[in-house]
DSSP file (Angstrom, degrees, kcal/mol; ACC not computed):
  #  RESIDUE AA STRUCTURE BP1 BP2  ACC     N-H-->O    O-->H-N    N-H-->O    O-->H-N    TCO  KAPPA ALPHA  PHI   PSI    X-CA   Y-CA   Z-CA
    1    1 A X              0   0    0      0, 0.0    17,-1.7     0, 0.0     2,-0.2   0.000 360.0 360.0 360.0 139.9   97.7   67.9  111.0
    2    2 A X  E     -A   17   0A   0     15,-0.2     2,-0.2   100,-0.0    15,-0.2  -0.884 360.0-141.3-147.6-174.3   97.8   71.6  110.5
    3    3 A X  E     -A   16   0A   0     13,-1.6    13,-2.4    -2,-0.2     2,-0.2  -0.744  18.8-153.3-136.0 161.9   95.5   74.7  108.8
    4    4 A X  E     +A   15   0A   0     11,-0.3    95,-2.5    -2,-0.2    11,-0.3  -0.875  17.1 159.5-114.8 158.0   96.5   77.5  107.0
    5    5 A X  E     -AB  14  98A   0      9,-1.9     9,-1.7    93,-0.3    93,-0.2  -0.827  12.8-170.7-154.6-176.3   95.5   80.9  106.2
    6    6 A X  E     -A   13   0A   0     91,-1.3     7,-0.3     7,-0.3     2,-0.1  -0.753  34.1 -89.3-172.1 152.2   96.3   84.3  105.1
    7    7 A X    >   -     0   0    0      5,-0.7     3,-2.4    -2,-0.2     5,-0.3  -0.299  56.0 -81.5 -24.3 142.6   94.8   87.8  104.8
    8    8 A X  T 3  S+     0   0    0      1,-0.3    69,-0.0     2,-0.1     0, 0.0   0.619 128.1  33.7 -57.7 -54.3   92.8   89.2  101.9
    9    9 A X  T 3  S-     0   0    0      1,-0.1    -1,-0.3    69,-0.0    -3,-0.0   0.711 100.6-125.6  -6.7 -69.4   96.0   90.1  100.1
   10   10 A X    <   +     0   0    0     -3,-2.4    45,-0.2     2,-0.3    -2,-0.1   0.352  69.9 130.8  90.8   7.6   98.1   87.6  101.0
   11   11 A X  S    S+     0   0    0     -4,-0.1    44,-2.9     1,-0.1     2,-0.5   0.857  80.7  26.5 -60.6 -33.3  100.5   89.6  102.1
   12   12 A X  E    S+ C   0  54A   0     -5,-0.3    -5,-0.7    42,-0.2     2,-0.4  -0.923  70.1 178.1-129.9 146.3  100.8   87.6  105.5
   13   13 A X  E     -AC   6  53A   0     40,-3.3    40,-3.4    -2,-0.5     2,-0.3  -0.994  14.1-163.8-153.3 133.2   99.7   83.8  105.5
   14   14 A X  E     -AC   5  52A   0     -9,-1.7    -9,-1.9    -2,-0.4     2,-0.3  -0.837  13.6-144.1-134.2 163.6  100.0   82.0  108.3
   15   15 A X  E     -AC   4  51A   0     36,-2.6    36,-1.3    -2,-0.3     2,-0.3  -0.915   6.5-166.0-132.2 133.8  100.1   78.5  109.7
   16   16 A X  E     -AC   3  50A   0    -13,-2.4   -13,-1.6    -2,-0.3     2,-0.3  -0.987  18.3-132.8-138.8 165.6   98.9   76.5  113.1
   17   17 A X  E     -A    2   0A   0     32,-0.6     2,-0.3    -2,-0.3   -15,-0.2  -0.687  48.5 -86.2 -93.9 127.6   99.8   72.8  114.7
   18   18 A X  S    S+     0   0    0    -17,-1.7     3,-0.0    -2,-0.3    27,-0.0  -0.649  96.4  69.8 -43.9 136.0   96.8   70.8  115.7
   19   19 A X        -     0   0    0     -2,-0.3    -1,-0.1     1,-0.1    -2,-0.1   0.184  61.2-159.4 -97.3 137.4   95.3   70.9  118.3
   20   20 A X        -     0   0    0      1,-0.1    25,-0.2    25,-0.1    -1,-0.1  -0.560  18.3-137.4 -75.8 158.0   93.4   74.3  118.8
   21   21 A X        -     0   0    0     23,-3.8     2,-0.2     1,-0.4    24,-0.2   0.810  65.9 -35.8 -88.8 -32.9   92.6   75.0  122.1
   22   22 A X  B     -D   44   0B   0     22,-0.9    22,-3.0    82,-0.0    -1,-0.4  -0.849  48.5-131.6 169.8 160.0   89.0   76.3  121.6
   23   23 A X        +     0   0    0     20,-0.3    85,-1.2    -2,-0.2    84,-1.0  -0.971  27.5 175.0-138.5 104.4   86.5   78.4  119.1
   24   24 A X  E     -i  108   0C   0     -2,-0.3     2,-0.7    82,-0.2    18,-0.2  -0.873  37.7-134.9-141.6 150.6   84.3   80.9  120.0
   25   25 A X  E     -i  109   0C   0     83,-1.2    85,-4.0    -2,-0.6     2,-0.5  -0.476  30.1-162.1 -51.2 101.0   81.9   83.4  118.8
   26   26 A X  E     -iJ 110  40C   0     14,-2.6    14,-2.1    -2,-0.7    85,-0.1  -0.889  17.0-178.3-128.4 139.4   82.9   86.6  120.8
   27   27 A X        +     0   0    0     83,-1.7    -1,-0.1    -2,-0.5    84,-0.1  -0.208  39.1 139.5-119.8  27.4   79.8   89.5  120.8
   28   28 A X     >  -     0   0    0     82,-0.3     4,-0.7     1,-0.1   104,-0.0  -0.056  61.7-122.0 -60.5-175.0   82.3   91.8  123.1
   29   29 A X  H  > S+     0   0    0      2,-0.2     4,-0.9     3,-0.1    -1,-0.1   0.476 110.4  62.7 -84.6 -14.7   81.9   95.5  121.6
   30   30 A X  H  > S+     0   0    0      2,-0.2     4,-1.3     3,-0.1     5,-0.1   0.832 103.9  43.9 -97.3 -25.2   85.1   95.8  120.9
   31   31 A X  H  > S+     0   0    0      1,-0.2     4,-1.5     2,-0.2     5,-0.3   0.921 108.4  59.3 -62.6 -50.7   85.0   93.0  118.5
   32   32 A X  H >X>S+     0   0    0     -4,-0.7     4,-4.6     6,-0.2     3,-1.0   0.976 110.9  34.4 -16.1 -77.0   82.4   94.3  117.5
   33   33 A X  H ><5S+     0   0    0     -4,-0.9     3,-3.3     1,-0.2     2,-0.4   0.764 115.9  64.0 -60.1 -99.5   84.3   98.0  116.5
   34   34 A X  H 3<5S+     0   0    0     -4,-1.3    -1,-0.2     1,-0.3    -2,-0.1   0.220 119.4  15.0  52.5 -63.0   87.2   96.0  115.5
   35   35 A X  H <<5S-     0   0    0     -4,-1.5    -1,-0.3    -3,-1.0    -2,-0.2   0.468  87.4-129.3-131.9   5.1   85.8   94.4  113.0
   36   36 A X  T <<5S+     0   0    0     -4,-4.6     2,-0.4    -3,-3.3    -3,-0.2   0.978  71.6 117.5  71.9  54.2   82.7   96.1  112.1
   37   37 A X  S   <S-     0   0    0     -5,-0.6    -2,-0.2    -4,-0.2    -1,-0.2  -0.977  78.2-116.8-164.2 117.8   80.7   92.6  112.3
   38   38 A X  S    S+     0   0    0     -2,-0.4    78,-0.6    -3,-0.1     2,-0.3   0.742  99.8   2.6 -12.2 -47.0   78.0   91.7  114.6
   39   39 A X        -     0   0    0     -8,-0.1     2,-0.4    -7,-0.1   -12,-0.2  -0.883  68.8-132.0-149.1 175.8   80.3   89.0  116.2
   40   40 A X  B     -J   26   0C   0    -14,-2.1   -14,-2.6    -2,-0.3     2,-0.3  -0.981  12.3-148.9-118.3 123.7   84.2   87.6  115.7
   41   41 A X        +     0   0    0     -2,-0.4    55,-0.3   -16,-0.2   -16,-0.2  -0.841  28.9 179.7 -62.6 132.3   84.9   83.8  115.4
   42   42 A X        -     0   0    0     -2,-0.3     2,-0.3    52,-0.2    52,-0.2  -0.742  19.2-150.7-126.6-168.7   88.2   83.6  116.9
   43   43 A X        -     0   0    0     -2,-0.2    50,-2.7   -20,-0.2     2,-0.4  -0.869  12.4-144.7-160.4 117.6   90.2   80.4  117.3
   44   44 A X  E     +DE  22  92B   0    -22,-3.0   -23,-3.8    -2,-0.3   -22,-0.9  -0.760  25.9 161.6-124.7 136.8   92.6   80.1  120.0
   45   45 A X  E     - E   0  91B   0     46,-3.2    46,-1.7    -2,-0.4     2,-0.6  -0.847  42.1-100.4-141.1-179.3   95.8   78.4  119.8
   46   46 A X  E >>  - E   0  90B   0     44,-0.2     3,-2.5    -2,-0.2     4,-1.0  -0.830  37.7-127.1-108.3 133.5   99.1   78.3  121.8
   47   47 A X  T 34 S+     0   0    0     42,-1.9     3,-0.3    -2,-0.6    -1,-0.1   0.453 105.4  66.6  19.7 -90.9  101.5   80.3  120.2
   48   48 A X  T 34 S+     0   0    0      1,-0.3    -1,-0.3    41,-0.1    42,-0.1   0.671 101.2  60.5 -60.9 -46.0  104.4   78.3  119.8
   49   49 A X  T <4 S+     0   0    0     -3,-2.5   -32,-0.6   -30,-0.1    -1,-0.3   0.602  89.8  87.9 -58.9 -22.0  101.7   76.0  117.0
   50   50 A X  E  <  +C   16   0A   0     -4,-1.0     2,-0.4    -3,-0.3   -34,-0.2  -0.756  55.5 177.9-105.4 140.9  101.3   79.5  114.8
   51   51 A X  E     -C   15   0A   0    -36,-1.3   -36,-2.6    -2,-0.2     2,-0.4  -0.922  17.0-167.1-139.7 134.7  104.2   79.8  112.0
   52   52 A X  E     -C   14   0A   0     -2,-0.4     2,-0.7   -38,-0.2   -38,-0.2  -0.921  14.9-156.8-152.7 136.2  103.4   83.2  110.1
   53   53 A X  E     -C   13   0A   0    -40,-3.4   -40,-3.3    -2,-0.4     2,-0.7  -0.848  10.1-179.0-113.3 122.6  104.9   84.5  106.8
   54   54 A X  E >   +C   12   0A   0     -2,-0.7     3,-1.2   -42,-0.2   -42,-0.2  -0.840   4.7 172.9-120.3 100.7  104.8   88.4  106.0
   55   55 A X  T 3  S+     0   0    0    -44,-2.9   -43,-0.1    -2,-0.7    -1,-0.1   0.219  84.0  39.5-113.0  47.1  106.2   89.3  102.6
   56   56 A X  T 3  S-     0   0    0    -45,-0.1    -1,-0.2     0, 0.0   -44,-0.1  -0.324 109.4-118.8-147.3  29.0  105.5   92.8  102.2
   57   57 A X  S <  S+     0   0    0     -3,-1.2    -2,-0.1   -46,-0.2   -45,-0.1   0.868  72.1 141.9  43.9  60.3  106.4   93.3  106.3
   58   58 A X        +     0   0    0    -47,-0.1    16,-4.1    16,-0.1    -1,-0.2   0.325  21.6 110.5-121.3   6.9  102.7   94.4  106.2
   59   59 A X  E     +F   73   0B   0     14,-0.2     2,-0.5    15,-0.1    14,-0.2  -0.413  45.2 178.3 -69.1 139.1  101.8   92.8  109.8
   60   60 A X  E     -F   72   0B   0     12,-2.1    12,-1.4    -2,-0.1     2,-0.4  -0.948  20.0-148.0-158.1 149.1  101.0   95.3  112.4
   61   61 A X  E     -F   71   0B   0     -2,-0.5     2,-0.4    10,-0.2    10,-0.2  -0.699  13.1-158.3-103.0 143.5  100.0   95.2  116.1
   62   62 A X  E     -F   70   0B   0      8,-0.9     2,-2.1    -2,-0.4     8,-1.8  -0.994  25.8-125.5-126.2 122.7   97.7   97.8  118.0
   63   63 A X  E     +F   69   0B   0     -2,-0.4     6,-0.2     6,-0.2     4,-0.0  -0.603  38.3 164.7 -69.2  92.4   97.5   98.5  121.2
   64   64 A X  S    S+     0   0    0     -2,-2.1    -1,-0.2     4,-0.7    71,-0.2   0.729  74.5   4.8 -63.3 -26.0   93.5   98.1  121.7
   65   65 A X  S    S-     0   0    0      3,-1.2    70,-0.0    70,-0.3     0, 0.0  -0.568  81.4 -99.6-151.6-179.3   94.0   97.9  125.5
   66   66 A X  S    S+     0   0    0     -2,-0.2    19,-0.1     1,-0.1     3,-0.1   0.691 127.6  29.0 -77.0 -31.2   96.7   98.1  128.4
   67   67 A X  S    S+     0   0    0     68,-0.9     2,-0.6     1,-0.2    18,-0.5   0.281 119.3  47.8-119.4  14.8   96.7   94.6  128.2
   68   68 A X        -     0   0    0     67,-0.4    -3,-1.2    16,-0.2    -4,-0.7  -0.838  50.3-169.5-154.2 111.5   95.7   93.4  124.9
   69   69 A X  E     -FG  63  83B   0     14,-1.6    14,-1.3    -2,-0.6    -6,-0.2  -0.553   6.3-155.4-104.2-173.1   96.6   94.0  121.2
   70   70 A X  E     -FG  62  82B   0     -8,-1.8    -8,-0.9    12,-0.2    12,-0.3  -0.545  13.6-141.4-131.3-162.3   95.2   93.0  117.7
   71   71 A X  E     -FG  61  81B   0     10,-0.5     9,-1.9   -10,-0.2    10,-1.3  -0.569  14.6-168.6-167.9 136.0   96.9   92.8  114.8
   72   72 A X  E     -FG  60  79B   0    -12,-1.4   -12,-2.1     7,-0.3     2,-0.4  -0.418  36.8-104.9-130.2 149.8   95.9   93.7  111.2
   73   73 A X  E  >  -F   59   0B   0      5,-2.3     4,-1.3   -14,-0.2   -14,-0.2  -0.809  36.2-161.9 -71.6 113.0   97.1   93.3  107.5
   74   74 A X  T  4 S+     0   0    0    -16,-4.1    -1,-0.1    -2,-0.4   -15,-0.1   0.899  90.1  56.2 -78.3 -18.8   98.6   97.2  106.8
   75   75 A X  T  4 S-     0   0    0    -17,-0.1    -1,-0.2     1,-0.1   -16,-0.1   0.607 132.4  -0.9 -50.0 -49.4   98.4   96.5  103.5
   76   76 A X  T  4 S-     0   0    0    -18,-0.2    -2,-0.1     2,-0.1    -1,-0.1   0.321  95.5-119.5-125.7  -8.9   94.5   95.4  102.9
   77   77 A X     <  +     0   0    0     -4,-1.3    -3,-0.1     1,-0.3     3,-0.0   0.549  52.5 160.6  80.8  20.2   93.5   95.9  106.6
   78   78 A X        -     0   0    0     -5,-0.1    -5,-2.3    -6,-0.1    -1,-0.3  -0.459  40.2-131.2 -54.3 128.0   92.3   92.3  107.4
   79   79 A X  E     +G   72   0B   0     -7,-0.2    -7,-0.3     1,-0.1     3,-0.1  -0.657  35.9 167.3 -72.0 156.9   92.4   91.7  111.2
   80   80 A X  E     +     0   0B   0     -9,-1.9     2,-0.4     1,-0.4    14,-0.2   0.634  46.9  28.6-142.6 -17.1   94.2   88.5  111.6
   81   81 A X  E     -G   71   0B   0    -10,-1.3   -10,-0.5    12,-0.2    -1,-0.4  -0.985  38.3-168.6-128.0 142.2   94.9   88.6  115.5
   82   82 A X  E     -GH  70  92B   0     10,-1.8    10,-1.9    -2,-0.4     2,-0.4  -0.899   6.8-175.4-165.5 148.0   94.9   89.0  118.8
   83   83 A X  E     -G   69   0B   0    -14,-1.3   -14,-1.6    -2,-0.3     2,-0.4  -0.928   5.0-159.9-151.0 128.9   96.5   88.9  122.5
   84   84 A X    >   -     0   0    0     -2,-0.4     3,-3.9   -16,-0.2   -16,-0.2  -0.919  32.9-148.8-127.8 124.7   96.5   89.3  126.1
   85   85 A X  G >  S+     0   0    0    -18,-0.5     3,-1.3    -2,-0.4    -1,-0.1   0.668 110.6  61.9  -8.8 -43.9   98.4   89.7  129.1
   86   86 A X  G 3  S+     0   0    0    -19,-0.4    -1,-0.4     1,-0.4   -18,-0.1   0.862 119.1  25.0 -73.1 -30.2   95.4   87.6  130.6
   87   87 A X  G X  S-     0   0    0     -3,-3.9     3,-1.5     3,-0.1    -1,-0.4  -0.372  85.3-178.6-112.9  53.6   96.3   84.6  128.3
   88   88 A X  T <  S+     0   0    0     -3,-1.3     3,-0.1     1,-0.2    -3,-0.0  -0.190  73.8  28.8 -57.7 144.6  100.2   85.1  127.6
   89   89 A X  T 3  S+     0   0    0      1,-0.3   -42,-1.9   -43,-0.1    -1,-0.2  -0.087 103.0  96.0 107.1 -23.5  101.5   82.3  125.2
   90   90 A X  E <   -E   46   0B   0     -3,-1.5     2,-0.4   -44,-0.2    -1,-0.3  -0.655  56.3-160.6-109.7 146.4   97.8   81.9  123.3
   91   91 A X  E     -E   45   0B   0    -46,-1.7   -46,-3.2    -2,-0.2     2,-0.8  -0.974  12.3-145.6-111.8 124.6   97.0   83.8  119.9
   92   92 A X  E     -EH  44  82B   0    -10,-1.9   -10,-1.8    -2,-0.4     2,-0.4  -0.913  20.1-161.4 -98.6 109.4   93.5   84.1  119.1
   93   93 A X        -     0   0    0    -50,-2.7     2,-1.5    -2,-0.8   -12,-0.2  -0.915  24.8-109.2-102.5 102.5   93.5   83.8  115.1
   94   94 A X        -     0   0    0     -2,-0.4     2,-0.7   -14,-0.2   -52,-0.2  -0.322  26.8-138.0 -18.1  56.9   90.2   85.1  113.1
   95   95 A X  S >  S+     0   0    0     -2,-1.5     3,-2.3     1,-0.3    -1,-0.2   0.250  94.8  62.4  12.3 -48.3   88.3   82.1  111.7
   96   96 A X  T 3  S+     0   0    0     -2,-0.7    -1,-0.3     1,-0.3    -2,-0.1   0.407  93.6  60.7-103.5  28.7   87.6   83.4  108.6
   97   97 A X  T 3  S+     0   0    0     -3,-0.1   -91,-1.3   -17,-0.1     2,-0.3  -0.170  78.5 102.7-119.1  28.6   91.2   83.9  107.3
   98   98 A X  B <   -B    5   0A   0     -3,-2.3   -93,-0.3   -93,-0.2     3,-0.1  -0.746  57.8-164.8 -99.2 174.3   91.8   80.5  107.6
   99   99 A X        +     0   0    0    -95,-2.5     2,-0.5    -2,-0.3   -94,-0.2   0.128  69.2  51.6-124.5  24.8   91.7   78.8  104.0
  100  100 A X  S    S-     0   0    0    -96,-0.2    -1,-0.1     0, 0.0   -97,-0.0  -0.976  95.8 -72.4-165.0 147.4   91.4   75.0  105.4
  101  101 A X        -     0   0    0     -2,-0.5     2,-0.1     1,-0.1    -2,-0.1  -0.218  45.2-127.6 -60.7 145.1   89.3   73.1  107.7
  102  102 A X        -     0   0    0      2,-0.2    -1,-0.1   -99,-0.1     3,-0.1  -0.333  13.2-123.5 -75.7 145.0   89.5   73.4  111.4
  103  103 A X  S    S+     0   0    0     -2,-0.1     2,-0.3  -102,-0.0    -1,-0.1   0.808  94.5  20.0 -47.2 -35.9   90.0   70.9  114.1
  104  104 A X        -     0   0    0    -82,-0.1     2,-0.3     0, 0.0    -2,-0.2  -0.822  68.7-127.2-136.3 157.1   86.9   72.0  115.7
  105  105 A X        -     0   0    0     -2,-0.3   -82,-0.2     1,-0.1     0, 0.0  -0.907  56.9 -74.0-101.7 137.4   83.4   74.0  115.3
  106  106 A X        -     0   0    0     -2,-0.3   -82,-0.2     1,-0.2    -1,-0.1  -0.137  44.5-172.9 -29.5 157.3   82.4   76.8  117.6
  107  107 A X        +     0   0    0    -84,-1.0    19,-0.7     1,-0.2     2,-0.3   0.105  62.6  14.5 107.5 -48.4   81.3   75.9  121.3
  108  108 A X  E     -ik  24 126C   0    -85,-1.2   -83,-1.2    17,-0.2     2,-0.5  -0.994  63.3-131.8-160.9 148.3   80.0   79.0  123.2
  109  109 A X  E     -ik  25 127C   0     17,-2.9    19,-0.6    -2,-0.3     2,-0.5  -0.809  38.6-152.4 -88.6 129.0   78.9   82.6  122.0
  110  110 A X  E     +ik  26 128C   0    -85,-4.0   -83,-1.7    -2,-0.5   -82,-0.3  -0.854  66.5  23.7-129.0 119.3   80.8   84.8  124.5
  111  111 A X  S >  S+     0   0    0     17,-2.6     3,-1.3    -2,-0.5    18,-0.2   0.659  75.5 160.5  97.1  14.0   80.0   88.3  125.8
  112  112 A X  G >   +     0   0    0     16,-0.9     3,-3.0    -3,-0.3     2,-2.8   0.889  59.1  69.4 -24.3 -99.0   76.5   87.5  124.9
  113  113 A X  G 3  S+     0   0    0      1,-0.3    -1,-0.2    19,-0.0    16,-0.1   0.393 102.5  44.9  -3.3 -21.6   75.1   90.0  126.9
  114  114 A X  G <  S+     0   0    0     -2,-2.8    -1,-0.3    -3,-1.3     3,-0.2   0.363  83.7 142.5-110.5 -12.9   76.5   92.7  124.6
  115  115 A X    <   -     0   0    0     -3,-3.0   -76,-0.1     1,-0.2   -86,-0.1  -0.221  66.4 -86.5 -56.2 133.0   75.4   90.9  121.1
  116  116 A X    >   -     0   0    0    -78,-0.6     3,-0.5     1,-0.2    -1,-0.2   0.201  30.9-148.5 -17.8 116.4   74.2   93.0  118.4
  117  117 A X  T 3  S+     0   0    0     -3,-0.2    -1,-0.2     1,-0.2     3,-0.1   0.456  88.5  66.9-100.4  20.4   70.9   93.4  119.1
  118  118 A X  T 3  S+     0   0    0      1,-0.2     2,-0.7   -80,-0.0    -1,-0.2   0.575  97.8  72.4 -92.1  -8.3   69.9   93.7  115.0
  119  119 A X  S <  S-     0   0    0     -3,-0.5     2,-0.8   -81,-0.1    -1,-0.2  -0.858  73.5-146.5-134.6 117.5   70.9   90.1  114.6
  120  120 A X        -     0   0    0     -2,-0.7     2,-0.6    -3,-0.1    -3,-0.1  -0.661   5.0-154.9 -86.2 112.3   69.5   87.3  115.7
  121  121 A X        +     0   0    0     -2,-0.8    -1,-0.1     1,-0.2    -2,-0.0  -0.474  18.0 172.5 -94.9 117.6   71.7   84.2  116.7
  122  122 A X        +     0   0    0     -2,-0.6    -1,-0.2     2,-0.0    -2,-0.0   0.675  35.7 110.0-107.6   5.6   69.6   81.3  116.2
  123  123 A X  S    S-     0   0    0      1,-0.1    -2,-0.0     3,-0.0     0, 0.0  -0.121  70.6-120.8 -60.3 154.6   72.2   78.3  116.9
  124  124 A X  S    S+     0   0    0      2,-0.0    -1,-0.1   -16,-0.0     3,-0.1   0.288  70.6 125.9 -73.0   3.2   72.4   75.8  119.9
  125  125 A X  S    S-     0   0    0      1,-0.1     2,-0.5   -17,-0.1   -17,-0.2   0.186  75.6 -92.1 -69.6-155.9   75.7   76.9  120.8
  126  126 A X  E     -k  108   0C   0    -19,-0.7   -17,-2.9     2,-0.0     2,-0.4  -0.919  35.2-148.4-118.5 126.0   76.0   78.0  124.3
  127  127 A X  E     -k  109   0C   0     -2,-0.5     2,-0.2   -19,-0.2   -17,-0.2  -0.644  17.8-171.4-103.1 151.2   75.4   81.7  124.9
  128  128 A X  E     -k  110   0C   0    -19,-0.6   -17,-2.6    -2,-0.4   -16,-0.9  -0.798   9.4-156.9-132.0  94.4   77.5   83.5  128.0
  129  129 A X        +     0   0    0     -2,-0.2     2,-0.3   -17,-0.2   -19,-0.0  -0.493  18.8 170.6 -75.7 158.7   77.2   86.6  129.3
  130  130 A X        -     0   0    0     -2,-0.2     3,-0.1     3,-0.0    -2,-0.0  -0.997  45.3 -73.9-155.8 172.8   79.8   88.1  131.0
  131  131 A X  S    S-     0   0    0     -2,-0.3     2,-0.2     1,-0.2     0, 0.0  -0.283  72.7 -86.7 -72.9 137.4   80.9   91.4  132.5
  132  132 A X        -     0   0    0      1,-0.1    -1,-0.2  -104,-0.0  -104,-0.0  -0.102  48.4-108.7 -41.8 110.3   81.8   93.9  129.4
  133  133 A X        -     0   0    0     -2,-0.2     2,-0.3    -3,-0.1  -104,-0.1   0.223  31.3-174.4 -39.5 152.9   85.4   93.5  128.3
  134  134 A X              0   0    0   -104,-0.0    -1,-0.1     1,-0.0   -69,-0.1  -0.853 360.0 360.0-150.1 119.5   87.7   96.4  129.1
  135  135 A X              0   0    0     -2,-0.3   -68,-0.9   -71,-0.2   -67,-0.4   0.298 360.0 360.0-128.8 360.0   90.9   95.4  127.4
């Protein structure tokens, strides 16, 4: 079983192996800035499971942090990624550029503590604060 996706373009379209490791709603600040969005869905998978096709070379990585980059369509500016020293081997891939059902449904809002406070999260999922990322 697998999922696929791609960026608003379509310049890069990418692929993962079931099973994802986890899905969560993350309310950091930087996800926030990042993506201009109240929250990020991300979807965390191990690497080695993600197969990704760029056919205009338009993929590009930022260093957000010492320890952490993102990585963006350059072409139409979709974020599509991200990774960190603090999880080597795992890609956290941006829910809503996949184009095909998921393994899994979100689990826990994370960085709760930091959530937009214009938007009101009215799910049962499990809210977490935690100390504000510095990435």
């Amino acid at each position: 079983m697998s999922a696929q996706g791609q960026c608003l373009c379509g310049s890069v379209k990418f692929a993962i192996d079931f099973p994802s490791k986890w899905m969560a709603h993350c309310h950091c600040t930087m996800c926030q800035r990042s993506h201009g969005a109240a929250f990020v869905t991300w979807v965390g998978v191990e690497e080695s499971q993600v197969s990704v096709e760029d056919s205009k070379c338009s993929l590009m990585w930022y260093s957000s942090s010492q320890s952490a980059e993102r990585a963006f369509c350059s072409h139409c500016g979709s974020s599509l990624f991200f990774r960190s020293d603090n999880r080597r081997g795992e890609l956290d891939i941006v829910r809503a550029c996949f184009t095909s059902p998921l393994d899994r449904n979100p689990d826990i809002h994370v960085y709760y503590n930091t959530h937009a406070d214009w938007f009101e999260v009215k799910d049962d999922v499990i809210k977490k604060s935690e100390p504000e990322v510095v990435e």
